[in-house]
C-alpha positions as CSV (number, residue, x, y, z in Angstrom):
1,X,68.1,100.1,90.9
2,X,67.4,98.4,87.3
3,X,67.6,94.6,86.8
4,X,70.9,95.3,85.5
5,X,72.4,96.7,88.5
6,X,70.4,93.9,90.8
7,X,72.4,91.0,88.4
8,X,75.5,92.8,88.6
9,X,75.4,93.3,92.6
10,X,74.2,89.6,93.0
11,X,77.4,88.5,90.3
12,X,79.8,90.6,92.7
13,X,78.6,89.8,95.8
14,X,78.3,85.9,95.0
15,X,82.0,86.5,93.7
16,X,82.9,88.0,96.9
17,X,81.5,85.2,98.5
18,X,83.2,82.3,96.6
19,X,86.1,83.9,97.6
20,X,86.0,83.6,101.2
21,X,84.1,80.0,101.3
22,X,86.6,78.7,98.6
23,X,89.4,79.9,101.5
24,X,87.1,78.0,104.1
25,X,87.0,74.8,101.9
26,X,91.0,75.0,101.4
27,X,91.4,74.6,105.2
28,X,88.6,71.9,106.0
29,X,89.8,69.8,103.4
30,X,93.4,69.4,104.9
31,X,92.9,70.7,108.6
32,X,89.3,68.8,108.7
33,X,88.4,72.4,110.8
34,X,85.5,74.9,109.9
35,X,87.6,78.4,110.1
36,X,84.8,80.5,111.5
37,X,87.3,83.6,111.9
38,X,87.7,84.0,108.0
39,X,85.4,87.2,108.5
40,X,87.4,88.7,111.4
41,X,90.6,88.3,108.7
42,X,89.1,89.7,106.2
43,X,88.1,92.8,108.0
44,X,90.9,93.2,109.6
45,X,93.3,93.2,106.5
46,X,90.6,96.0,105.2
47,X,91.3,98.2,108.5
48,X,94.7,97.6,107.7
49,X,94.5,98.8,104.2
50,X,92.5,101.7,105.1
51,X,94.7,103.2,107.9
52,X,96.9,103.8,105.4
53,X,95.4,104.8,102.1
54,X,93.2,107.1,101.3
55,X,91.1,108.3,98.1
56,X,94.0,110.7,97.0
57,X,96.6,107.8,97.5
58,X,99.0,107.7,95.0
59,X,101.1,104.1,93.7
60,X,103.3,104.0,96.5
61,X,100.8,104.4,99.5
62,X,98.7,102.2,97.7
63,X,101.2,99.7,97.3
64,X,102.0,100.0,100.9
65,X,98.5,99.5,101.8
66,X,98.3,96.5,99.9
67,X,100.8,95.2,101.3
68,X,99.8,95.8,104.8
69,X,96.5,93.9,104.0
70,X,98.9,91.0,103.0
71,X,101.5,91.1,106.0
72,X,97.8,90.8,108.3
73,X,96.9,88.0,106.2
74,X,100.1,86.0,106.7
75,X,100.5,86.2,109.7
76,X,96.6,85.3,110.8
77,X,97.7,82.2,108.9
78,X,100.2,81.4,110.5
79,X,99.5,81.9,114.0
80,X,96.0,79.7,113.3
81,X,98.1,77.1,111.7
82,X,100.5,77.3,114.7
83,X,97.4,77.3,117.4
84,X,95.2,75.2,115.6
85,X,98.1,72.4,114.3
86,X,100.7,72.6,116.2
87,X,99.1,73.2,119.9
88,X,95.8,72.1,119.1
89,X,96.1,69.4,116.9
90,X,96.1,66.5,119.5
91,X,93.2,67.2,121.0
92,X,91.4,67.2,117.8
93,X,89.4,69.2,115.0
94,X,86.7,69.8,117.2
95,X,88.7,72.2,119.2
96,X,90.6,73.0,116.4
97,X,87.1,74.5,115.4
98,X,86.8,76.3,119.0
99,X,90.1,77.9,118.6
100,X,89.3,79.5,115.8
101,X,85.7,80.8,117.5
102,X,88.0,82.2,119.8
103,X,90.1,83.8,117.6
104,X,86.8,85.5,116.5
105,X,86.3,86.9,119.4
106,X,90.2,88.1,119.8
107,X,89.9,89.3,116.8
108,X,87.0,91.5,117.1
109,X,88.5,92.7,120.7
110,X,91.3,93.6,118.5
111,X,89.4,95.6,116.1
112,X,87.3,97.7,118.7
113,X,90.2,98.0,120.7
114,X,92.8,99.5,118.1
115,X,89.7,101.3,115.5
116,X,87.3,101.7,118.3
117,X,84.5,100.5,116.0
118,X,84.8,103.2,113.5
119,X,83.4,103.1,110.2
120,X,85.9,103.9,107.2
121,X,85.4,103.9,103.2
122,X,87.3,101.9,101.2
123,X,86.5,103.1,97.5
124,X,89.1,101.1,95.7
125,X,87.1,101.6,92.4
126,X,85.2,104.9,92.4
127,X,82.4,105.4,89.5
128,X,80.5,104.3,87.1
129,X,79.6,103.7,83.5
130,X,76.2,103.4,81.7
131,X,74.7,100.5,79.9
132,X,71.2,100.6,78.7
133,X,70.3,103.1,80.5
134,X,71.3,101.7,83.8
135,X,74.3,103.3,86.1
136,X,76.7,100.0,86.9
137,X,79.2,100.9,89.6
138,X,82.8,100.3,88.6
139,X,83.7,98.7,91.9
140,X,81.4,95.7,90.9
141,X,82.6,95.0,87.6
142,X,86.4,95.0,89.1
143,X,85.1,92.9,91.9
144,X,83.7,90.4,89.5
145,X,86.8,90.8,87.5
146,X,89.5,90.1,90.7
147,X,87.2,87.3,91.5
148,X,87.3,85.7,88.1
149,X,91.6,85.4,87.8
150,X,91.4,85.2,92.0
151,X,89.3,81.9,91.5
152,X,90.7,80.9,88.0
153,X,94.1,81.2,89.2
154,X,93.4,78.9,93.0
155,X,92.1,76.2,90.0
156,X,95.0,75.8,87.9
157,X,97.4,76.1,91.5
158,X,94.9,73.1,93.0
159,X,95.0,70.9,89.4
160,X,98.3,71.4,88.2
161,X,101.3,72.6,90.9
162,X,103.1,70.1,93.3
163,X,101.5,72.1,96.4
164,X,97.6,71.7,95.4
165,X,97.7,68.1,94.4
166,X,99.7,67.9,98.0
167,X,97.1,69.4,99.7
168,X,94.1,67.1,97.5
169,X,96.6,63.8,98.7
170,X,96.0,64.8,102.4
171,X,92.4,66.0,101.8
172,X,92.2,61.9,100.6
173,X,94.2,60.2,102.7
174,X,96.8,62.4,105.3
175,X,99.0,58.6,106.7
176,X,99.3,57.9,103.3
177,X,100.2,61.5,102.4
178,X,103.5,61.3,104.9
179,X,104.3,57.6,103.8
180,X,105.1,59.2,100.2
181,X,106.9,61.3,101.7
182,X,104.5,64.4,101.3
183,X,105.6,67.7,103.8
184,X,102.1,67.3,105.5
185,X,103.1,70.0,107.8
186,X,104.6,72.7,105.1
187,X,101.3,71.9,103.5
188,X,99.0,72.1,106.0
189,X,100.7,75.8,106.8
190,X,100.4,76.6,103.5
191,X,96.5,75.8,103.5
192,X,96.0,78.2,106.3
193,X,98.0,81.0,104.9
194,X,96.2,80.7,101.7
195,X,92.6,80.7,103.4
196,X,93.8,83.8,105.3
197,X,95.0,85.5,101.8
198,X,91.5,84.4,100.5
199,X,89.4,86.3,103.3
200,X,91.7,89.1,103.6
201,X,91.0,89.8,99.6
202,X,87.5,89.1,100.4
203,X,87.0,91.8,103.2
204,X,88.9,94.4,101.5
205,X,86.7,93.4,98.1
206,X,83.3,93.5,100.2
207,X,84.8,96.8,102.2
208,X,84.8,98.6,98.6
209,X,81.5,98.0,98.0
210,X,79.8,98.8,100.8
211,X,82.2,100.3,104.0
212,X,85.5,99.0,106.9
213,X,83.4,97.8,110.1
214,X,83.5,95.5,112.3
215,X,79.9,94.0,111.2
216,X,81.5,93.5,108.0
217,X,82.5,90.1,109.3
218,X,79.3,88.8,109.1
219,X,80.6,88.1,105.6
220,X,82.9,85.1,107.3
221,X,79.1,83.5,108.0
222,X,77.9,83.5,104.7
223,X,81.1,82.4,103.2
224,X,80.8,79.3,106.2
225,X,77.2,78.7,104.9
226,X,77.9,78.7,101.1
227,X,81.1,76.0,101.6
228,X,78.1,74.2,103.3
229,X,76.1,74.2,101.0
230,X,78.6,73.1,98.2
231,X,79.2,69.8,100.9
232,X,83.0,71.1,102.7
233,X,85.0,69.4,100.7
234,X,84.6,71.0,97.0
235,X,85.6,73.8,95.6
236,X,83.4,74.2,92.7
237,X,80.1,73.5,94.4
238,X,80.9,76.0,97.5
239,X,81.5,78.7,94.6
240,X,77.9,77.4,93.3
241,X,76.4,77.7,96.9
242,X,78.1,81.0,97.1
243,X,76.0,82.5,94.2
244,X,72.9,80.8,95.4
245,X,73.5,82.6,98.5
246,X,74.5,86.2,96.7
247,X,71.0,85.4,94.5
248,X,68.4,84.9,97.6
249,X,69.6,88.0,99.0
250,X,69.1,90.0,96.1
251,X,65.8,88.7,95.4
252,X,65.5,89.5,99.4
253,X,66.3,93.0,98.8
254,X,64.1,93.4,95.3
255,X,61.3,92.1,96.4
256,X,61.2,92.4,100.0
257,X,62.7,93.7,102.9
258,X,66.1,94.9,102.9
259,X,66.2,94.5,106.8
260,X,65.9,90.8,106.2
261,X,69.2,90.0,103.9
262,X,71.7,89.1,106.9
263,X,69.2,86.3,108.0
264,X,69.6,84.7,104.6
265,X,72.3,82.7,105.4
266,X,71.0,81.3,108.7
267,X,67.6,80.4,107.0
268,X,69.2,78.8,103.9
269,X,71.8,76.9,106.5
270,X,68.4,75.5,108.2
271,X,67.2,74.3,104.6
272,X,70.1,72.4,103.8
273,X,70.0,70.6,107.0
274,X,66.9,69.8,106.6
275,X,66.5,68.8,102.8
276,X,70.2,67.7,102.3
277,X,72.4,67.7,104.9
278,X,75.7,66.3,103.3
279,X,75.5,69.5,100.3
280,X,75.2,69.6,96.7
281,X,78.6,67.4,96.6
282,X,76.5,64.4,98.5
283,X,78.9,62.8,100.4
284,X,79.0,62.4,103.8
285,X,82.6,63.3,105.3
286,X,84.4,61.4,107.9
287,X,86.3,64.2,110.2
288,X,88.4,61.8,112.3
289,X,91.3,60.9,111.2
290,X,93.1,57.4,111.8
């Protein structure tokens, strides 16, 4: 592949990546809980989505399949919210955080148990075009193009509608939050259903790229490492760790063994903690709350 087609991969799959760990940052910040399921979401709204198109779907089906993909997404949010908040919550985040390792697990179960493991395609975009002599997939460009409004559009919704700067008052201070009066609880449901949307549009995005399987989850790591990197509690620095990420794995792949890219994350996780431990923001986070 040329040095064009290596950028453009690393550009989409960082993109890909943002996506998920900007999902995973929505919930820490207000749920103070690291969603390690986000992987199992994504791939499951891509088996969704895939039971029911196919490459000769037409706008109806395809419709329908997208909306499949959205229905699993909504309702992993809201069951997690509803385990994690409303059952879990007084025991606090820490097994908030276990919950959602178990719902990993379920979800996986789930998977094997219903798609029995299989392998699907998913080629959303199919071909390419030629630049400079290089052939650049389509499915990258419109994966760096869904990324750009996805991430462009969860911005302006966090700076300028009543629900983000909600969620940023109870990201700063929840007590306060329901002393003005803030729904903490419509909120805090609305954080969960939004980091399930993220990862579902994340494992469908990273399904047409590469293929529907279960070890597609792995993704869900990455995106956990990348919101660690940017520090848990901003958006705009996991979306910078998320391209670090994409970028070490390319150069991985260049210039070394291909075999090697899914221990990326790990090894860049053991980095951080070792060199900077509170991210790129540089803040250390309280997670108790008063």
């Amino acid at each position: 592949m040329s040095w064009l087609g290596n950028l453009l991969t690393a550009l989409a799959t960082g993109c890909i990546y943002s996506i998920m760990a900007v999902g995973v940052v929505l919930i820490y910040r207000t749920s103070r809980v690291l969603a390690f399921h986000v992987g199992e979401v994504g791939m499951l709204a891509a088996y969704a989505m895939v039971t029911i198109w196919t490459p000769k779907a037409g706008p109806l089906q395809t419709i329908e399949a997208i909306l499949a993909g959205c229905a699993v997404a909504l309702l992993a949010g809201i069951v997690m919210y509803i385990l994690v908040e409303r059952l879990g919550g007084r025991f606090g985040h820490f097994i908030g955080t276990v919950v959602t390792i178990a719902a990993t697990i379920a979800l996986n179960g789930l998977m094997s148990l219903i798609w029995g493991g299989q392998t699907y395609r998913l080629p959303l975009f199919p071909g390419a075009i030629s630049v400079a002599g290089a052939n650049l997939p389509l499915q990258n460009i419109a994966v760096i193009g869904i990324s750009f409004m996805t991430l462009t559009s969860i911005g302006i919704l966090m700076r300028y509608s009543a629900l983000g700067i909600d969620m940023q008052a109870i990201a700063c201070n929840l007590p306060l939050s329901r002393l003005h009066g803030i729904p903490v609880q419509t909120t805090l449901c609305a954080a969960w259903v939004f980091g399930s949307m993220l990862a579902a549009l994340a494992g469908v995005l990273i399904a047409s790229v590469s293929v529907v399987s279960i070890e597609g989850s792995f993704i869900g790591i990455s995106a956990i490492v990348a919101a660690l990197i940017g520090g848990m509690t901003s958006i705009g620095f996991a979306i910078v760790g998320a391209f670090l990420l994409a970028a070490c794995e390319t150069l991985v792949t260049m210039f070394g063994e291909p075999r090697f890219t899914p221990v990326i994350p790990v090894i860049c996780l053991l980095i951080l903690l070792i060199v900077r431990p509170t991210g790129l923001a540089g803040r250390s986070e309280n997670i108790s709350r008063v």
